[in-house]
N, C-alpha and C positions, 0 to 999 in steps of 0.2 A: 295563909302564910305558909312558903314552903319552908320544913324544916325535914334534917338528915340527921339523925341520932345512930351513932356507933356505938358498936358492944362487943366485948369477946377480949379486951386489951388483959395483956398480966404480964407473972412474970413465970419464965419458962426455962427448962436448961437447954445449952446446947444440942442439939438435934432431936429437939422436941417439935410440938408441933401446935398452933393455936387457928383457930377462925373467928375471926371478923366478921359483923355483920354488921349490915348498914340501912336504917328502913326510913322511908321518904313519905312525907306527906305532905299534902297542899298543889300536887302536880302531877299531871299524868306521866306515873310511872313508865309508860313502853317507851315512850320518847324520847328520853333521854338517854345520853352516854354518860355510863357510870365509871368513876374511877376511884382508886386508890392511890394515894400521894403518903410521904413521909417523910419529916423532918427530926436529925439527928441533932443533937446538942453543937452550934457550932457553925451547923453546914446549911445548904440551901435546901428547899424543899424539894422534893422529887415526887416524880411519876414512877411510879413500882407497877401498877395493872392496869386495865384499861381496858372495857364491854360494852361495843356498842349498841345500836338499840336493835341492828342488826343480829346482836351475838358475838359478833368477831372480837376478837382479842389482840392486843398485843401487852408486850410484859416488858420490864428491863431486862436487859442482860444477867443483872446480878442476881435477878430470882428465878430466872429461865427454868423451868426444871421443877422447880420446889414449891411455889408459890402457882396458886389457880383459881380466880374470878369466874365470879357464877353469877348469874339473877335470875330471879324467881320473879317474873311479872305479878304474878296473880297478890303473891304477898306484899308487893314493892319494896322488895330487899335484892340488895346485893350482895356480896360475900366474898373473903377473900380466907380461902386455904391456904394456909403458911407450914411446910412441912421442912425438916431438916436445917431447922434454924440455926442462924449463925449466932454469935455477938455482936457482929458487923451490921444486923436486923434491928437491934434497939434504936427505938425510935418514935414519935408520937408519929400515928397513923391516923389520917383523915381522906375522906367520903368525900368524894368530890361526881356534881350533874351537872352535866351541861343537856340544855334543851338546845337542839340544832334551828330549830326555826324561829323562838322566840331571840335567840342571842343574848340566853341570861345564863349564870351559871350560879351553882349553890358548893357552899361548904358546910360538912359536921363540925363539931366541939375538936374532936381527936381522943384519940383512946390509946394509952398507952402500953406497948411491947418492950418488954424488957429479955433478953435472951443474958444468961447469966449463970455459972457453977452456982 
């Protein structure tokens, strides 16, 4: 059974700073493209980071800069450094695999970020 459990959610002030971790089991970790997604109260869910099995990255626009996806094979965790946090950042954050050759993909629970005075 694959499952993705995140950790690392709170609650943070403005231009604080949190990380996220995301660890996977039931599937080999290298293979997969890992990401991070987040949905705001309201809004649609988005793509924020994104590691493939290659390493490569890409990010949104809105966290260009601030925000930096890591994975550590050996542990099968991903990670997502959040620095210089908006309010604009609140949001539940969720762990998203895709395995390229199977054509299955997996979700975490979500862990939630709060950016707030």
């Amino acid at each position: 059974q694959v499952q993705l459990v995140e950790s690392g959610g709170g609650l943070v002030q403005p231009g604080g700073s949190l990380r996220l971790s995301c660890a996977v089991s039931g599937i080999g970790f290298s293979f997969l493209a890992m990401g991070w997604y987040r949905q705001a109260p309201g809004k649609q869910r988005e793509l924020v980071a994104l590691i493939r099995n290659s390493g490569g990255t890409n990010y949104a626009d809105s966290v260009k800069g601030r925000f930096t996806i890591s994975r550590d094979n050996a542990k099968n965790t991903v990670y997502l450094q959040m620095n210089s946090l908006k309010p604009e950042d609140t949001a539940v954050y969720y762990c998203h695999a895709d395995h390229p050759w199977l054509g299955t993909d997996y979700w975490g629970q979500g862990t939630q970020v709060t950016v707030s005075p």
